[in-house]
C-alpha positions as CSV (number, residue, x, y, z in Angstrom):
1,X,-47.0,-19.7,18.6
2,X,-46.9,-15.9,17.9
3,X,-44.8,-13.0,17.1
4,X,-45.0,-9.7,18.3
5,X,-43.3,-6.6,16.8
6,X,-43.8,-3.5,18.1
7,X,-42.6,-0.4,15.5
8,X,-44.2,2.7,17.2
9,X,-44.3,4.2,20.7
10,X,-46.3,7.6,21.4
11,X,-47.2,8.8,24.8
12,X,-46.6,5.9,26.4
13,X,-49.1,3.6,24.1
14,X,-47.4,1.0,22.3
15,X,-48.2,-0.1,18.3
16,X,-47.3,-3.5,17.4
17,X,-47.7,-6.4,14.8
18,X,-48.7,-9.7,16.3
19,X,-48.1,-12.8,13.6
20,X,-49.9,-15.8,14.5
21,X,-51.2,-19.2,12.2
22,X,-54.6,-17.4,11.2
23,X,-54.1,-14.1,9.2
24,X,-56.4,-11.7,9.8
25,X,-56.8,-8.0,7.5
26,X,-54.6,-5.3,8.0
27,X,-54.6,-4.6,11.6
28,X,-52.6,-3.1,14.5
29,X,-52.7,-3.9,18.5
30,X,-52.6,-1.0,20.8
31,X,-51.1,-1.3,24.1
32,X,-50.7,0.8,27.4
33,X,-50.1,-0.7,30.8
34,X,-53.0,-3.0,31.5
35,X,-55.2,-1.7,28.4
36,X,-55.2,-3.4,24.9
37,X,-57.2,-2.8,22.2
38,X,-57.5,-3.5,18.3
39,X,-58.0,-1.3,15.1
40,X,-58.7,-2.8,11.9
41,X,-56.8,-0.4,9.1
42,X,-58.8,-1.1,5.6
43,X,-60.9,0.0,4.5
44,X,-61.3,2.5,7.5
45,X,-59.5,2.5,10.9
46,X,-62.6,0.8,12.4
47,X,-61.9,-0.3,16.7
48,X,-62.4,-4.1,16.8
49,X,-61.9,-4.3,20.4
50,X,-60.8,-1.5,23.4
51,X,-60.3,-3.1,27.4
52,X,-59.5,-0.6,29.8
53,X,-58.5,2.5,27.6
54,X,-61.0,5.4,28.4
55,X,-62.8,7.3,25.9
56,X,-60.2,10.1,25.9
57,X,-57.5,7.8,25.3
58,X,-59.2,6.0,22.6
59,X,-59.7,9.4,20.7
60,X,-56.1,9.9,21.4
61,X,-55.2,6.6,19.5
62,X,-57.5,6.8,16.8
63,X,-55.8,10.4,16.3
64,X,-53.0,8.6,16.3
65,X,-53.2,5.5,13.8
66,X,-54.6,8.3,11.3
67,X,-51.6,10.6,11.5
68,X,-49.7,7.4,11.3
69,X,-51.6,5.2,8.4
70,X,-49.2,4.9,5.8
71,X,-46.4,4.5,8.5
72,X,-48.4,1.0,9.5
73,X,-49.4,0.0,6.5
74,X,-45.8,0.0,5.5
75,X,-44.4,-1.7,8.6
76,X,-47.8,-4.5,7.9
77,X,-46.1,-5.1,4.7
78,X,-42.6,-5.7,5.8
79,X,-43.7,-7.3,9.0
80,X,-45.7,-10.1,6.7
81,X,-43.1,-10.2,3.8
C-alpha cells in the first residue's frame, strides 16, 4: 500500500510524494499524461528514471526541481513527519 501526494503543478507536469514500506532518499516523481519519471534530490538532482518524456521536457523539469529545491525538500519533510 502507498500514498501519493502531489504538492506542485507546472505546465501541466505534476510533482508528487509517493510513501510506500521501503524509504528510499530524498526523492520526487514527475508526472505528465502517460510519462513518469524520477529525480533523486541529495546530494544533486540526479534523474533515476525518465519513460516517455522527451529531452526537451526533461530539461524543462530539471529546470524546474532546481528553481523549486527547497520548496521539495520542505514538502519531503512534512510529507514523512
Amino acid at each position: 500500500m502507498f500514498i501519493c501526494q502531489q504538492f506542485l503543478k507546472k505546465t501541466g507536469t505534476g510533482f508528487s510524494f509517493i510513501a510506500m514500506k521501503i524509504m528510499n532518499p530524498l526523492h520526487i516523481h514527475v508526472s505528465k499524461d502517460n510519462a513518469e519519471a524520477k529525480y533523486w534530490m541529495i546530494p544533486n538532482q540526479e534523474e533515476v528514471y525518465s519513460y516517455g518524456f522527451k529531452l526537451r521536457e526533461r530539461k524543462e523539469i530539471r529546470i524546474l526541481i532546481a528553481e523549486n529545491a527547497d520548496k521539495i525538500i520542505e514538502k519531503w519533510n512534512e510529507f514523512f513527519k
